[in-house]
C-alpha positions in Angstrom: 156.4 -70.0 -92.9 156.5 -66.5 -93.9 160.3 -66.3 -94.3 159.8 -68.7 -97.0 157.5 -66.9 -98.8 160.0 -63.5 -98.3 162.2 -65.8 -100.5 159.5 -65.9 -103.0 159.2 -62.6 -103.3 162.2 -61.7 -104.2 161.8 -63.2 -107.4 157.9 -61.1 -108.0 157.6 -58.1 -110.1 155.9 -55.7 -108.0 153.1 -54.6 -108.1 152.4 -58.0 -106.8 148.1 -58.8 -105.8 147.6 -61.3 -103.7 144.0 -62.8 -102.7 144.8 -66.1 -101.1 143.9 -66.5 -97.8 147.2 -68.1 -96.5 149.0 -65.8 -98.8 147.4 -62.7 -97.4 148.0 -64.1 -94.0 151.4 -64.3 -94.4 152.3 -60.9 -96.4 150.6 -59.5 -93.3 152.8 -61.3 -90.9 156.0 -60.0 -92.8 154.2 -56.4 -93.3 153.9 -56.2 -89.3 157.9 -56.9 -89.6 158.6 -54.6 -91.5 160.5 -56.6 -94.1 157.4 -56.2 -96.8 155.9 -52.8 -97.7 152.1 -53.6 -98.6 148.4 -52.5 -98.7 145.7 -54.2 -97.9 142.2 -54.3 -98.6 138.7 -55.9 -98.4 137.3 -57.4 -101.3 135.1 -54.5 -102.8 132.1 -56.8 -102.9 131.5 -56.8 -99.0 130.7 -54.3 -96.2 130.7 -54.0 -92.6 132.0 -52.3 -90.2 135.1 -54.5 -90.1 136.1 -56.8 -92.7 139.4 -58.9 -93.0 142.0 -58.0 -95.3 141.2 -59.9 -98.5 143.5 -58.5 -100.8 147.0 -57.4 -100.6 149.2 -55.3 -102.8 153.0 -56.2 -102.1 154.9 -52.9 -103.4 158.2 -54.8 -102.6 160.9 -56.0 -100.2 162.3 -53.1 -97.8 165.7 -53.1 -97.1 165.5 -54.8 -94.1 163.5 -57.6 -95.4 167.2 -58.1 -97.7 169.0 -58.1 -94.7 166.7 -60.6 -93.2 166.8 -62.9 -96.8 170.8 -62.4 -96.9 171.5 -63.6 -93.0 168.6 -66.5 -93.5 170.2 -67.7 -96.9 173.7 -67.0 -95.5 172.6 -68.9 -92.1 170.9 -72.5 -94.1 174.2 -72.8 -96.4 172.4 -72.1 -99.6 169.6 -74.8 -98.7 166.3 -73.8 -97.8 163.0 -75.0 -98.0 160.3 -74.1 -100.4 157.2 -71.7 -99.4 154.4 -73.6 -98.2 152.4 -71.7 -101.8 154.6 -73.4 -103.9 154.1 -77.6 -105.1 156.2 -79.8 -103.9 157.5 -82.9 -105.5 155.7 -86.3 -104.5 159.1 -88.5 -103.7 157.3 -92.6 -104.1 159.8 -94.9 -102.2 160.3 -97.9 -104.5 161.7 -100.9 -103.0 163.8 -103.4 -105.3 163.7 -106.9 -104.4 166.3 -109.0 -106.1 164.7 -112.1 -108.1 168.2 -112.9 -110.2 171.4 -110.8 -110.8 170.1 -108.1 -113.3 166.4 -108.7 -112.7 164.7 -107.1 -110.2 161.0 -106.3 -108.9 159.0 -103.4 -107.3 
């Protein structure tokens, strides 16, 4: 979700490039918003006479993209999810079964 990744941001140093895909996808999602200022670009190895945006420059967050962090942070009580770039944990569900009363077995 691109809101996630506005979260993200606001951690970056800017000048922040960007050639992922996704990543380009969704700067250009929250570009059209109006909550990112950013340039994009094709990648300088290819021509045509259109080419998707390959790269993009994030210059930084505009002031409405902080509104739009403070009212979604305010809004999810502190909790929000991670963006979909970063890892998440692998949670393994382990269940116990009792064998005697301090032994137990996966």
């Amino acid at each position: 979700m691109p809101l996630f990744c506005l979260m993200r941001l606001q951690h970056a140093r800017f000048p922040l490039r960007l050639e992922e895909p996704e990543e380009v996808r969704r700067i250009s999602v929250l570009a059209a918003t109006g909550l990112v200022d950013a340039e994009f670009g094709a990648h300088p190895t290819l021509r045509g006479s259109y080419v998707a945006p390959r790269i993009v420059v994030v210059k930084g967050i505009t002031t409405d993209g902080l509104q739009e962090l403070a009212r979604f942070v305010t809004s999810a009580a502190g909790v929000a999810a991670p963006c979909m770039a970063l890892p998440l944990p692998i949670v393994k569900t382990v269940r116990l079964v009792p064998v005697s009363n301090d032994l137990f077995l996966m």
